[in-house]
Steps between C-alpha positions, in 0.01 A plus 500: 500500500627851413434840707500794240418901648236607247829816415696243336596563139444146450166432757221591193663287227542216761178565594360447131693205432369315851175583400444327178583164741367498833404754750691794653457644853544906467480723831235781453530741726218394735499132428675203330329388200551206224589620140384237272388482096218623363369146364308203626846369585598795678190440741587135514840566654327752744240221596764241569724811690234597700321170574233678375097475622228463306306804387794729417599732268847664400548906425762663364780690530410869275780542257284729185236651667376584135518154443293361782201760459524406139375164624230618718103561390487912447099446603617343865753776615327810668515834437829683561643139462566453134881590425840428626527816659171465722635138623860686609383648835444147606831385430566240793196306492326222311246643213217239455344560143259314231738329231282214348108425546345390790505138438875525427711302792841398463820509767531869411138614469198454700169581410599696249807695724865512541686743678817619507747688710636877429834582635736746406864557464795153469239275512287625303761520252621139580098431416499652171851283383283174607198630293682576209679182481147326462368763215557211215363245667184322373173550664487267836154362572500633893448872302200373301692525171642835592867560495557668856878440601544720840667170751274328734521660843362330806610472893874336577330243783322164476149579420261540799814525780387623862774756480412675182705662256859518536667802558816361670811471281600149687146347438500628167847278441386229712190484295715530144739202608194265590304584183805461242523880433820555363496911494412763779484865370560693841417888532673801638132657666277365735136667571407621837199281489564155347278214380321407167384811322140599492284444212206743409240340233377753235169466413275711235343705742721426802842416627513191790768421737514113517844473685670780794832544485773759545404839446113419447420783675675774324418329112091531607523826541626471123174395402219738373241510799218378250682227395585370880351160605548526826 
């Protein structure tokens, strides 16, 4: 297993190269995550990493913001909540959107969602190098004959643990040695308030929260009052 700070010169094309084989555990700064492909055997290696339960589904990591709302169903996005820019101010959460039709499941969509998660600066970038080295890749079935290449992003911990998400650097390599991971991305920041980002569901007429997480508070208050369900 190889350690790799996210400032490496070397860290993003490692990164990209890891990716295309099996997963990659990357430091956020709030949480540790699992990197994996976009593809139905990208979700595979997650559901044998992960031990994973029945039931759930796998978001993604936002490279192209562009290229994710491209995917999304213009009727089911509210007003003020239609272009990259409006989706910017909640940079650090999860964004829960229509992509396919309601009857559309798969290990990346459910009932018709998938959502992703906006962050901003290295990993971000380190994001968009992974998306772009999936552009040419044919359709995968999991995107309902979509091409939609941002990496699978889920939780670093067996599915359903007691203890949560892991936000501890040890667990995080603990966890990568038991589950075969051969790459850790580690960061140089750590949040204030850690554990797995919040996701807010946007609806035609409203916008949902449907997990808390850090910062909830402060991205609410983001959201047009009229739009609030809560």
């Amino acid at each position: 297993m190889r350690l790799v700070d996210i400032r490496h010169r070397d860290a993003m094309s490692m990164a990209v190269a890891e990716i295309h084989e099996r997963p990659v555990v990357v430091q956020l700064p709030a949480v540790f995550v699992l990197l994996a492909a976009p593809t139905t055997a990208g979700a595979a290696q997650l559901d044998r990493a992960k031990t994973r339960l029945p039931g759930k589904h796998y978001g993604t990591a936002i490279g192209s913001l562009d290229r994710f709302l491209a995917q999304a169903d213009p009727a089911h996005l509210p007003p003020g909540f239609s272009q990259a820019e409006d989706f910017m101010r909640m940079t650090g959460t999860f964004s829960r959107v229509r992509f396919r039709g309601l009857d559309f499941d798969s290990p990346t969509i459910r009932g018709g969602t998938h959502q992703g998660v906006l962050l901003n600066g290295l990993h971000r970038s380190l994001f968009e190098r992974i998306e772009a080295s999936f552009l040419t890749g044919a359709p995968d079935p999991i995107w309902g004959g979509h091409n939609y290449c941002a990496p699978l992003c889920t939780s670093c911990n067996i599915s359903g643990h007691p203890d949560g998400s892991i936000v501890e650097l040890e667990k995080a390599l603990a966890f990568a040695r038991d589950r075969g991971v051969r790459l850790v991305i580690t960061g140089p920041q750590r949040s204030a308030d850690l554990g797995s980002y919040p996701i807010f569901g946007y609806e035609r007429d409203r916008v949902r929260v449907h997990r808390v997480g850090p910062g909830l508070e402060a991205f609410k208050q983001k959201i047009p009052p009229a739009l609030r369900a809560w």
